[in-house]
HTML snippet that shows the backbone in 3Dmol.js (N, CA, C, O; Angstrom):
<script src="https://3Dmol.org/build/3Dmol-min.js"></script>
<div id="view" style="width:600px;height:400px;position:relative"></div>
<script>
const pdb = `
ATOM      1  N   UNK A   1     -33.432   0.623  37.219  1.00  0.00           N
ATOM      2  CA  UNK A   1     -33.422  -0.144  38.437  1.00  0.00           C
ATOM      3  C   UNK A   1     -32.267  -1.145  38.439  1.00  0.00           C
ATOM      4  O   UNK A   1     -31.731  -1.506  39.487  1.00  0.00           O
ATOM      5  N   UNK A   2     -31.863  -1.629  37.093  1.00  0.00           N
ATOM      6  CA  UNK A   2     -30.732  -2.286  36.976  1.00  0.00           C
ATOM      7  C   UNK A   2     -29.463  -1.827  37.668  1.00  0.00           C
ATOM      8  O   UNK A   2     -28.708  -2.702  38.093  1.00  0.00           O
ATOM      9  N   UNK A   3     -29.255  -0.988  37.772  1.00  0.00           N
ATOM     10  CA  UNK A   3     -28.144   0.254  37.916  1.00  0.00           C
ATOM     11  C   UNK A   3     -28.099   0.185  39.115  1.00  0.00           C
ATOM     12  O   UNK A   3     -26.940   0.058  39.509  1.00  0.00           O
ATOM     13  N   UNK A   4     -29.302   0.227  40.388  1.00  0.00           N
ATOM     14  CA  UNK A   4     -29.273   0.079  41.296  1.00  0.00           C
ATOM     15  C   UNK A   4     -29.060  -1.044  42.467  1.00  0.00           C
ATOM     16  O   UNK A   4     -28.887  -1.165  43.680  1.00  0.00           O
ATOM     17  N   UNK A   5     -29.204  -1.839  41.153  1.00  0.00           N
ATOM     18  CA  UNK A   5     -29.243  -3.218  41.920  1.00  0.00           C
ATOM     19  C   UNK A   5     -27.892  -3.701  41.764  1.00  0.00           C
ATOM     20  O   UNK A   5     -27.474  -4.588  42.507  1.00  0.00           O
ATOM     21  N   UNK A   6     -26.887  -2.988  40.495  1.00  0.00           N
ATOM     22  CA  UNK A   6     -25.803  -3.667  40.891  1.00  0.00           C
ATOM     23  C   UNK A   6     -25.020  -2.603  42.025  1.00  0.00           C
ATOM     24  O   UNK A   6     -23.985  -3.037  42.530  1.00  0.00           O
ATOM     25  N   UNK A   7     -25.386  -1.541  42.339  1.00  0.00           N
ATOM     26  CA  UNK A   7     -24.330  -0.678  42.846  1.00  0.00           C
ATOM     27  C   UNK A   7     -24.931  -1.356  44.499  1.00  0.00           C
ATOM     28  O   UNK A   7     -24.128  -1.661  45.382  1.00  0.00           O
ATOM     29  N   UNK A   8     -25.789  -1.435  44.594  1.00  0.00           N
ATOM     30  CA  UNK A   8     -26.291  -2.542  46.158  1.00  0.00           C
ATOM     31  C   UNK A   8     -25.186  -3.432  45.940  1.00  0.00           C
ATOM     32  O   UNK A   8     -24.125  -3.199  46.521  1.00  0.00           O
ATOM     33  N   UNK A   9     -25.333  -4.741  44.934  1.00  0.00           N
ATOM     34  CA  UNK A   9     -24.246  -5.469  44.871  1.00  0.00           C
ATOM     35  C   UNK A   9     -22.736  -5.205  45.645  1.00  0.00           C
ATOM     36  O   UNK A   9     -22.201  -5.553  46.697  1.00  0.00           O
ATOM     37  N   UNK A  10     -22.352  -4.269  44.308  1.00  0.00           N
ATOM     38  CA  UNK A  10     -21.135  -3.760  44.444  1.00  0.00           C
ATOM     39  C   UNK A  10     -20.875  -3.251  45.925  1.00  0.00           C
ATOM     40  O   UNK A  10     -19.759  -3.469  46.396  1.00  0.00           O
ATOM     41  N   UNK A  11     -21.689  -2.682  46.586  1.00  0.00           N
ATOM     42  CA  UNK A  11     -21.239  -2.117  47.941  1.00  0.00           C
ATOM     43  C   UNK A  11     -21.458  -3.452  49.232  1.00  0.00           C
ATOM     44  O   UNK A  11     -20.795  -3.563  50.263  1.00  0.00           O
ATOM     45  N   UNK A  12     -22.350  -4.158  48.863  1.00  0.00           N
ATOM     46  CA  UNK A  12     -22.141  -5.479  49.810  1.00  0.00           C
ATOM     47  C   UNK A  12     -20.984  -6.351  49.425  1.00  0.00           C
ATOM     48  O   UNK A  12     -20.570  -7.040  50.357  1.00  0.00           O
ATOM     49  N   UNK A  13     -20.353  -6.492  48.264  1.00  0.00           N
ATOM     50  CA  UNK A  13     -19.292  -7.144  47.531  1.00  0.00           C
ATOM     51  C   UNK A  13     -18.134  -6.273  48.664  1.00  0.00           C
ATOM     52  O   UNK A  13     -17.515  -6.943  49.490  1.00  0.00           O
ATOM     53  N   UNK A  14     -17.912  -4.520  48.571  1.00  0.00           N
ATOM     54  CA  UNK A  14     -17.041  -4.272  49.517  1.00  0.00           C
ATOM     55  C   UNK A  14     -17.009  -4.126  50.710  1.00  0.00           C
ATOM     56  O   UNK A  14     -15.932  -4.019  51.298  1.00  0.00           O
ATOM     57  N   UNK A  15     -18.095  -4.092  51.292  1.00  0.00           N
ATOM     58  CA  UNK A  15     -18.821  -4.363  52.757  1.00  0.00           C
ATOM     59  C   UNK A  15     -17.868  -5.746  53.462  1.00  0.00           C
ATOM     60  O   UNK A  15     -17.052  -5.592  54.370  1.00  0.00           O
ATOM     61  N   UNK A  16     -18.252  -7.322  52.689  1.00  0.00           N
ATOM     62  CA  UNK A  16     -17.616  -8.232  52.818  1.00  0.00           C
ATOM     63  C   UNK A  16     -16.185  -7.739  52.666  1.00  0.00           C
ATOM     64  O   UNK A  16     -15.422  -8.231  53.498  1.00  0.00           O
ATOM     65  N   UNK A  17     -15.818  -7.168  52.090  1.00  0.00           N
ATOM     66  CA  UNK A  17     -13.985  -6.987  52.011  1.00  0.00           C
ATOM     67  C   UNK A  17     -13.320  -6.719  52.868  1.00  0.00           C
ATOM     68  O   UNK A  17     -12.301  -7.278  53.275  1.00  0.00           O
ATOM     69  N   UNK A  18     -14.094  -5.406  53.391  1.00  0.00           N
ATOM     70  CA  UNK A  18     -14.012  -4.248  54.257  1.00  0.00           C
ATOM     71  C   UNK A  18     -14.028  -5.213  55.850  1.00  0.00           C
ATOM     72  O   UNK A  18     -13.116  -5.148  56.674  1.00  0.00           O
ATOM     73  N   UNK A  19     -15.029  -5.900  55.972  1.00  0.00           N
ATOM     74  CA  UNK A  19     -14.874  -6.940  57.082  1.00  0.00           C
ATOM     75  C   UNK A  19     -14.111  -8.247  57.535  1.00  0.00           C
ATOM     76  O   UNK A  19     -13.909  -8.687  58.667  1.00  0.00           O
ATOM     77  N   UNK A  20     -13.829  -8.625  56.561  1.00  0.00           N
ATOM     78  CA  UNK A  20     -12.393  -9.969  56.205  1.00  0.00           C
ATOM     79  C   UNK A  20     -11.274  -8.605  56.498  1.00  0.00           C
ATOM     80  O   UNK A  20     -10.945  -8.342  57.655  1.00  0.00           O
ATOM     81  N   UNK A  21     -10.840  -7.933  55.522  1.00  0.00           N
ATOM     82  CA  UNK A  21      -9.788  -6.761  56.297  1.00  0.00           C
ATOM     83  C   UNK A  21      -9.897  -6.529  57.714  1.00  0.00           C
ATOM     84  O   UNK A  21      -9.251  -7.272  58.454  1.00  0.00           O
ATOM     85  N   UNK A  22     -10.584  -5.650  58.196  1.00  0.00           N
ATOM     86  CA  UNK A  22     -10.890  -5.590  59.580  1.00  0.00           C
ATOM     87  C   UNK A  22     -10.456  -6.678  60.356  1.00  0.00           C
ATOM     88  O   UNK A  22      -9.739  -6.396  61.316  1.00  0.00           O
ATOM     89  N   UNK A  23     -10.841  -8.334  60.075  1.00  0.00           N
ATOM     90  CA  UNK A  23     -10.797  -9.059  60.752  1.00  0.00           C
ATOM     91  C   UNK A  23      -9.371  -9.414  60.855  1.00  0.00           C
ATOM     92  O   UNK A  23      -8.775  -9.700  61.893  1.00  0.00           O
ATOM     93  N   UNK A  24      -8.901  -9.365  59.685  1.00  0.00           N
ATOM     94  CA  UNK A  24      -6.781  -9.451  59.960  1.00  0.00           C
ATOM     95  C   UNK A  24      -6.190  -7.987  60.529  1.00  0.00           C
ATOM     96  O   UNK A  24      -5.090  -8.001  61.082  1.00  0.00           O
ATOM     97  N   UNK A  25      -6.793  -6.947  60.417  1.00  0.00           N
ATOM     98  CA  UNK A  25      -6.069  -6.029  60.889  1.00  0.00           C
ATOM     99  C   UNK A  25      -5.963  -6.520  62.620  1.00  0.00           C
ATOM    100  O   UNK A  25      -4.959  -6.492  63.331  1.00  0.00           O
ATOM    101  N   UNK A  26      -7.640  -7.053  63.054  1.00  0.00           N
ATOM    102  CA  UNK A  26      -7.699  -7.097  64.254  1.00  0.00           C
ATOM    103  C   UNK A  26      -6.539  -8.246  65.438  1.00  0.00           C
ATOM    104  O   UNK A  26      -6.105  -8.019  66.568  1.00  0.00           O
ATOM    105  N   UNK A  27      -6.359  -9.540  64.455  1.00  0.00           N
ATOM    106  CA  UNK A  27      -5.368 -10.161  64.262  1.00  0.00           C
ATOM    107  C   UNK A  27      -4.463  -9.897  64.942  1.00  0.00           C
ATOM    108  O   UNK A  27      -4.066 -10.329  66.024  1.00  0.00           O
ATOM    109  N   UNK A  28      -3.948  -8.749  63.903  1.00  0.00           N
ATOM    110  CA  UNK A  28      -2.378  -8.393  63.507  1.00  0.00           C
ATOM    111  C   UNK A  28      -2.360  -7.563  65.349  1.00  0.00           C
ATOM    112  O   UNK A  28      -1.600  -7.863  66.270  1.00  0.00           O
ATOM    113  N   UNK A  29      -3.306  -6.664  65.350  1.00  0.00           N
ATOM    114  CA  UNK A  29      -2.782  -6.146  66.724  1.00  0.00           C
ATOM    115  C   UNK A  29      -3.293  -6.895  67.651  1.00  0.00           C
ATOM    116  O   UNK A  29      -2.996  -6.380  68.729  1.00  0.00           O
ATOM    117  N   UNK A  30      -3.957  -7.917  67.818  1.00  0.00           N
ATOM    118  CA  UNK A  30      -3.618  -8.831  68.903  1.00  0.00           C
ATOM    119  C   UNK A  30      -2.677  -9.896  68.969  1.00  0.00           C
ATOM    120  O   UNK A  30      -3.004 -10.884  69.627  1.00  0.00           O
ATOM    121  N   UNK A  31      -1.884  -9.880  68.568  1.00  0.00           N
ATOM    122  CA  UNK A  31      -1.026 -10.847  68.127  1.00  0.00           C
ATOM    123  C   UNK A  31       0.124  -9.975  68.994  1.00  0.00           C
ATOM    124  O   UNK A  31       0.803 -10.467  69.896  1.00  0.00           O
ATOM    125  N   UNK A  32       0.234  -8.034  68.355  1.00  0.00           N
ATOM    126  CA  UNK A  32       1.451  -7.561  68.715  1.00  0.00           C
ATOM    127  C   UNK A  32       0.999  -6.797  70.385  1.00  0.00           C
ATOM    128  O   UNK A  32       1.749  -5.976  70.914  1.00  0.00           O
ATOM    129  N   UNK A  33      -0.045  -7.153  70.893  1.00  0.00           N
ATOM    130  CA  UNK A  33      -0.645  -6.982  72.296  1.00  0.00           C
ATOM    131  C   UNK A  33      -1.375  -5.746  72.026  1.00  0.00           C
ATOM    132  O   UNK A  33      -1.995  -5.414  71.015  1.00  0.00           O
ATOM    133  N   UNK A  34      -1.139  -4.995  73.370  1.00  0.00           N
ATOM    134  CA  UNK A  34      -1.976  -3.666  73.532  1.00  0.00           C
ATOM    135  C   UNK A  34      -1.092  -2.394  72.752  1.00  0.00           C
ATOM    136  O   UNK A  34       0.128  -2.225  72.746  1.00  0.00           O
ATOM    137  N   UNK A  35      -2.110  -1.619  72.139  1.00  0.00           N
ATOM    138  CA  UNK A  35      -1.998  -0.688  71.786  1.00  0.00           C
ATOM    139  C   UNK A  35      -0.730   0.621  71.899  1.00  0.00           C
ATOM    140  O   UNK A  35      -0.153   1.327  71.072  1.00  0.00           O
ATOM    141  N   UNK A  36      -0.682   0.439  73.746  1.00  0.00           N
ATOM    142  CA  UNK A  36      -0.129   1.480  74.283  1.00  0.00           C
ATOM    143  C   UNK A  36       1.246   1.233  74.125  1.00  0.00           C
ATOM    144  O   UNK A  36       1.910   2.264  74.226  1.00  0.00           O
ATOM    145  N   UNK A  37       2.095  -0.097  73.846  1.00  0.00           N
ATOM    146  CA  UNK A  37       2.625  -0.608  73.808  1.00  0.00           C
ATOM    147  C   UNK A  37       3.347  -1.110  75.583  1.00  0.00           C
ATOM    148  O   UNK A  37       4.530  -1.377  75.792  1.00  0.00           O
ATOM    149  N   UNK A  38       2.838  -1.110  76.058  1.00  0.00           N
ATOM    150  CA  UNK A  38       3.093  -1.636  77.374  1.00  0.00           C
ATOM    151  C   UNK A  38       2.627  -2.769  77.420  1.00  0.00           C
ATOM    152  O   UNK A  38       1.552  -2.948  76.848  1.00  0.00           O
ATOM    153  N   UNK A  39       3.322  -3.979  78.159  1.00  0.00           N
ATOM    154  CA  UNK A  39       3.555  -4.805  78.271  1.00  0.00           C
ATOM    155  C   UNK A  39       1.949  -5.414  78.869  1.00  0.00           C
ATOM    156  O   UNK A  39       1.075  -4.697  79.356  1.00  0.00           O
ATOM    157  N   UNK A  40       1.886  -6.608  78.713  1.00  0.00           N
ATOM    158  CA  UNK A  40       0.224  -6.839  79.354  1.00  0.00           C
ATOM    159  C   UNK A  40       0.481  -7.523  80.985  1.00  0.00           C
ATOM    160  O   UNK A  40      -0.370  -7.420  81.869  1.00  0.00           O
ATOM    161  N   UNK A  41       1.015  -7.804  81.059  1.00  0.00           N
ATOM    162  CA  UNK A  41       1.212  -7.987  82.706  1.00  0.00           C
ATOM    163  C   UNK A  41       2.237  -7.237  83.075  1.00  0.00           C
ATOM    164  O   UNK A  41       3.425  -7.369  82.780  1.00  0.00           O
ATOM    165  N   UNK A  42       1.561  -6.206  83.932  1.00  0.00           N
ATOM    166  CA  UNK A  42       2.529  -5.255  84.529  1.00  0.00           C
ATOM    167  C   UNK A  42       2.346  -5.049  85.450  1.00  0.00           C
ATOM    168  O   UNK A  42       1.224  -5.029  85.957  1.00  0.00           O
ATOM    169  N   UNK A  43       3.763  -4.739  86.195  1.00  0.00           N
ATOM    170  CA  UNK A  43       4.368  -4.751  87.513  1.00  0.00           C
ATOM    171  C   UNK A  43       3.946  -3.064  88.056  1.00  0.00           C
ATOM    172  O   UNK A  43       3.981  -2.031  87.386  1.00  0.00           O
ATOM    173  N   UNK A  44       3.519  -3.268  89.629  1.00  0.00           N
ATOM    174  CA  UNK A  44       2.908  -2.456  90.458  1.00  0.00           C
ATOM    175  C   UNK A  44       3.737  -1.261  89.870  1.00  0.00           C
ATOM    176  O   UNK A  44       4.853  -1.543  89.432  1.00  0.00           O
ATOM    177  N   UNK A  45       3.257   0.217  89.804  1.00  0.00           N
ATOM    178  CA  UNK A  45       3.893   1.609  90.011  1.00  0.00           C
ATOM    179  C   UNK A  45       4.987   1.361  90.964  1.00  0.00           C
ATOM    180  O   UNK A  45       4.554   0.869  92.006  1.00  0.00           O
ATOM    181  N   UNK A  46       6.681   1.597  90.948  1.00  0.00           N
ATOM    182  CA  UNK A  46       7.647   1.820  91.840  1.00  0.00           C
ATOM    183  C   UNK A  46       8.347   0.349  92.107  1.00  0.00           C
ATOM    184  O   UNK A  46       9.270   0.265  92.917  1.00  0.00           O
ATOM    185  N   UNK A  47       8.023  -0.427  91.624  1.00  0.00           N
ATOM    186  CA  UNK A  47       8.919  -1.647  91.764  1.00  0.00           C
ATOM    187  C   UNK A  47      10.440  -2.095  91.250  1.00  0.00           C
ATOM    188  O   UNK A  47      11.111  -2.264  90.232  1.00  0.00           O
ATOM    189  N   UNK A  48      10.487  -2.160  92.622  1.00  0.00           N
ATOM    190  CA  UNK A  48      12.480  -2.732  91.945  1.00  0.00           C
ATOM    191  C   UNK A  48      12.736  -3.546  92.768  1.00  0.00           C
ATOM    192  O   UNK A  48      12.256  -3.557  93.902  1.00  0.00           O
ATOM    193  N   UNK A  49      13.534  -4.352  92.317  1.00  0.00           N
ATOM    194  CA  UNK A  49      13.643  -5.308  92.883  1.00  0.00           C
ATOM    195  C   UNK A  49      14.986  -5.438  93.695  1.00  0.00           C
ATOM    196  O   UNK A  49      15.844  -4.569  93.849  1.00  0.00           O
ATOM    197  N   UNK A  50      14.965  -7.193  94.355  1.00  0.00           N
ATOM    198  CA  UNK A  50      15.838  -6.913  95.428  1.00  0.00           C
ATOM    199  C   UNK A  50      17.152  -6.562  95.484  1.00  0.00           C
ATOM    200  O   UNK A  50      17.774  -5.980  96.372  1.00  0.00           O
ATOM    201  N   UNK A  51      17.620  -7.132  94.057  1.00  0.00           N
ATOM    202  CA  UNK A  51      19.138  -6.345  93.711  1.00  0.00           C
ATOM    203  C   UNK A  51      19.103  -5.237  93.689  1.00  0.00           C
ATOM    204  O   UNK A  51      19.921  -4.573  94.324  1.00  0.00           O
ATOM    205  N   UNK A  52      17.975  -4.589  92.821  1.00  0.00           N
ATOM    206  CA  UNK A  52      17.802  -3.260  92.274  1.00  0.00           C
ATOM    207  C   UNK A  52      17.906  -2.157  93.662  1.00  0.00           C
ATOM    208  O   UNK A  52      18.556  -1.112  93.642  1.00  0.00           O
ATOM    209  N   UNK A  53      17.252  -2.574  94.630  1.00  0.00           N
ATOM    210  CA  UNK A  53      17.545  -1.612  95.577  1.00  0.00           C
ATOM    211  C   UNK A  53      19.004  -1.778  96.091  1.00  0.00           C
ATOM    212  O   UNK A  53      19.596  -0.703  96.182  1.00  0.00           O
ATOM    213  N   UNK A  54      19.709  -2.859  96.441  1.00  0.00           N
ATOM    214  CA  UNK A  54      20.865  -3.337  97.054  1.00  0.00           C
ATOM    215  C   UNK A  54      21.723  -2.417  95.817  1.00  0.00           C
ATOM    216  O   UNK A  54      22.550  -1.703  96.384  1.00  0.00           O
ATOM    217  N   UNK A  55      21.758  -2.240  94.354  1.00  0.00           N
ATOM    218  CA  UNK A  55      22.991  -1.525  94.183  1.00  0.00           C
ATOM    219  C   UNK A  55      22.370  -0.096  94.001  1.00  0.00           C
ATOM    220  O   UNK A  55      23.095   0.545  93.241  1.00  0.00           O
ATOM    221  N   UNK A  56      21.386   0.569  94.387  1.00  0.00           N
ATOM    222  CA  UNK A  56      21.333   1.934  94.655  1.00  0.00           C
ATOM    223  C   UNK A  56      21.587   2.355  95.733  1.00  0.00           C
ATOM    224  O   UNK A  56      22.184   3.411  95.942  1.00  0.00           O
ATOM    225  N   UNK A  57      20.952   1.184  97.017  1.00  0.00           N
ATOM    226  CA  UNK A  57      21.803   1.923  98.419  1.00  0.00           C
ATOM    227  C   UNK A  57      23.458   2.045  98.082  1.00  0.00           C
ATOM    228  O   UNK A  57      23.993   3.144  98.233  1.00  0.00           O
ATOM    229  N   UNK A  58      24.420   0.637  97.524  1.00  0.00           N
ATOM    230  CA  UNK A  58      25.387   1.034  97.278  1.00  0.00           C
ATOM    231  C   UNK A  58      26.081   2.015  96.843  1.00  0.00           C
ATOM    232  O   UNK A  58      27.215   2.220  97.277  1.00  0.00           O
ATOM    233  N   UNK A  59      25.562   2.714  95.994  1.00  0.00           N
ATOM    234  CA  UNK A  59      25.602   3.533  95.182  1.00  0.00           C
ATOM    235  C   UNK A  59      25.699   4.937  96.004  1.00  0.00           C
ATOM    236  O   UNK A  59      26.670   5.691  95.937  1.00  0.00           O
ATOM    237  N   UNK A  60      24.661   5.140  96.704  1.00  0.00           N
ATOM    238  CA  UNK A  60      24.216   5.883  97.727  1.00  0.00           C
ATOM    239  C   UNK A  60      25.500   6.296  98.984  1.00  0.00           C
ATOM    240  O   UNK A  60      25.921   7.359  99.439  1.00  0.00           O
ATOM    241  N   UNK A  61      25.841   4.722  99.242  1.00  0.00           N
ATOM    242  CA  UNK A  61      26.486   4.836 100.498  1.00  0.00           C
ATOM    243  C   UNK A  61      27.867   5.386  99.609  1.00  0.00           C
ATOM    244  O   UNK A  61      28.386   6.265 100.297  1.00  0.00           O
ATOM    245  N   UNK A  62      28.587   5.203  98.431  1.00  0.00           N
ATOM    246  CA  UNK A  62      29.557   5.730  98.022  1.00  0.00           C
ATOM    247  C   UNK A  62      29.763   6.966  98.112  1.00  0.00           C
ATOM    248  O   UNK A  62      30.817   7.438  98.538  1.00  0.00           O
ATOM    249  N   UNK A  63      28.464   7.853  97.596  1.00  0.00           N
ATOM    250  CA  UNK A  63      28.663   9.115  97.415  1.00  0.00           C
ATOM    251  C   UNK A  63      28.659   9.622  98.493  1.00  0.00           C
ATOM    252  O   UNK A  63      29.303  10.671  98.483  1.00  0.00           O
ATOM    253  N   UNK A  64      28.114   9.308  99.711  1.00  0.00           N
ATOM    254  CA  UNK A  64      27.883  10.266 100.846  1.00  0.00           C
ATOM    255  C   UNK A  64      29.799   9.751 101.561  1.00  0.00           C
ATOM    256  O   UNK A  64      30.174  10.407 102.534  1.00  0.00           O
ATOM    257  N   UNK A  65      30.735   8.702 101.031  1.00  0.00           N
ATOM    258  CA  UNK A  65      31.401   8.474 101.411  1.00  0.00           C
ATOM    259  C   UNK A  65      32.657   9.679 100.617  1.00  0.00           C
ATOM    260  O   UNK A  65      33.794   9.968 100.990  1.00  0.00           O
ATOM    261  N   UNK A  66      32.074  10.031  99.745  1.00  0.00           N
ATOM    262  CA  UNK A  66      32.860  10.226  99.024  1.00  0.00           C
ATOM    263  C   UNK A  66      33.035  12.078  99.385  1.00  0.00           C
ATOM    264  O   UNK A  66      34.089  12.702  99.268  1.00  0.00           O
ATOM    265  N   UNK A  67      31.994  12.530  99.734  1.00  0.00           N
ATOM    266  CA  UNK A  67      31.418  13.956 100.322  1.00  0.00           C
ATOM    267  C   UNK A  67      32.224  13.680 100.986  1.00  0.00           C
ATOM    268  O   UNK A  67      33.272  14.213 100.620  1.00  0.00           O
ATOM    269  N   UNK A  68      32.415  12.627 102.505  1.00  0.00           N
ATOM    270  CA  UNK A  68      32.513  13.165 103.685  1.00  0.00           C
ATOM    271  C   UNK A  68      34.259  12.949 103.914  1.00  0.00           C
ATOM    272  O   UNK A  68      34.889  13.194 104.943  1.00  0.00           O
ATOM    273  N   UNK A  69      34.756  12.447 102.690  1.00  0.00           N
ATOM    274  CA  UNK A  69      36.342  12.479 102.651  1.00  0.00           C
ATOM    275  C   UNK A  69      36.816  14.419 102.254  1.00  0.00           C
ATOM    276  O   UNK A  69      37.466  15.317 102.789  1.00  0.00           O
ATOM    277  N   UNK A  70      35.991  14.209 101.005  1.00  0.00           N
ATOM    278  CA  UNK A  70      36.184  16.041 100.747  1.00  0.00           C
ATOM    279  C   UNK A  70      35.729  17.012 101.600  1.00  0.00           C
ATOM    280  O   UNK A  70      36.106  18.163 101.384  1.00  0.00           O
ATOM    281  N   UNK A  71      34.765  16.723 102.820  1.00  0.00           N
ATOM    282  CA  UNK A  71      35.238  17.382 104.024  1.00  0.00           C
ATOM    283  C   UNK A  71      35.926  17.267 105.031  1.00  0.00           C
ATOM    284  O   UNK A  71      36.214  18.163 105.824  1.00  0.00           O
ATOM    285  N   UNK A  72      36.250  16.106 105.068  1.00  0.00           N
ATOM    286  CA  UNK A  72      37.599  15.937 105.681  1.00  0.00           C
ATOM    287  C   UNK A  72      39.141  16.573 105.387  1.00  0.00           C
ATOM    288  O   UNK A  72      39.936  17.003 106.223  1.00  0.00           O
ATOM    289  N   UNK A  73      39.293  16.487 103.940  1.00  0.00           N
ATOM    290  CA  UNK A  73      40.504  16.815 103.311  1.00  0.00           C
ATOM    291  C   UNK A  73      40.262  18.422 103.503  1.00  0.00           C
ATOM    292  O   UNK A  73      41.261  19.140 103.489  1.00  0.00           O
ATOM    293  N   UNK A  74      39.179  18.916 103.653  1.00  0.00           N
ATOM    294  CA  UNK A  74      38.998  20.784 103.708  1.00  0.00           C
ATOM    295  C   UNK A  74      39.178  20.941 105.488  1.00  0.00           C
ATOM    296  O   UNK A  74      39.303  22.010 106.085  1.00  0.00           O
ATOM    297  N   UNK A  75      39.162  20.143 105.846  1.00  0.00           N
ATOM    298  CA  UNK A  75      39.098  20.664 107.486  1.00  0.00           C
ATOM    299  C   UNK A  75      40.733  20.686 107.903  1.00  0.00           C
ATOM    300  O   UNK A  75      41.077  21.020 109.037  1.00  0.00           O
TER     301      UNK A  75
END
`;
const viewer = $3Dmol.createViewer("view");
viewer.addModel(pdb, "pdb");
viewer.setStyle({}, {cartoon: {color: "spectrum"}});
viewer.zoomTo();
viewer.render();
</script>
């Protein structure tokens, strides 16, 4: 019965370990946020902002400028 009573011991001895661990692992990833690694306040699906659209129309208006010279130069 001796035998048994220390291996009870012994497994509540790593029980406690096992839970102090746990408790820094848990820590450690709240500290480095969520999991998924995405950011925790996040911005709606499709957002850009107001520059962000201003140099893609630019962008935009170049190329269709740029087409309508090379059909010009073919005509």
């Amino acid at each position: 019965m001796a035998n048994l009573n220390h291996v009870v011991t012994s497994l509540r001895a790593e029980y406690s370990r096992l839970q102090n661990e746990m408790q820094r692992v848990k820590k450690a990833l709240d500290a480095l946020g969520s999991t998924s690694g995405a950011p925790t306040a996040k911005r709606p699906k499709g957002f850009l902002s107001k520059e962000g659209r201003r140099r893609i129309a630019e962008a935009q208006r170049q190329r269709w400028a740029k087409v309508r010279k090379a059909k010009r130069a073919k005509a």
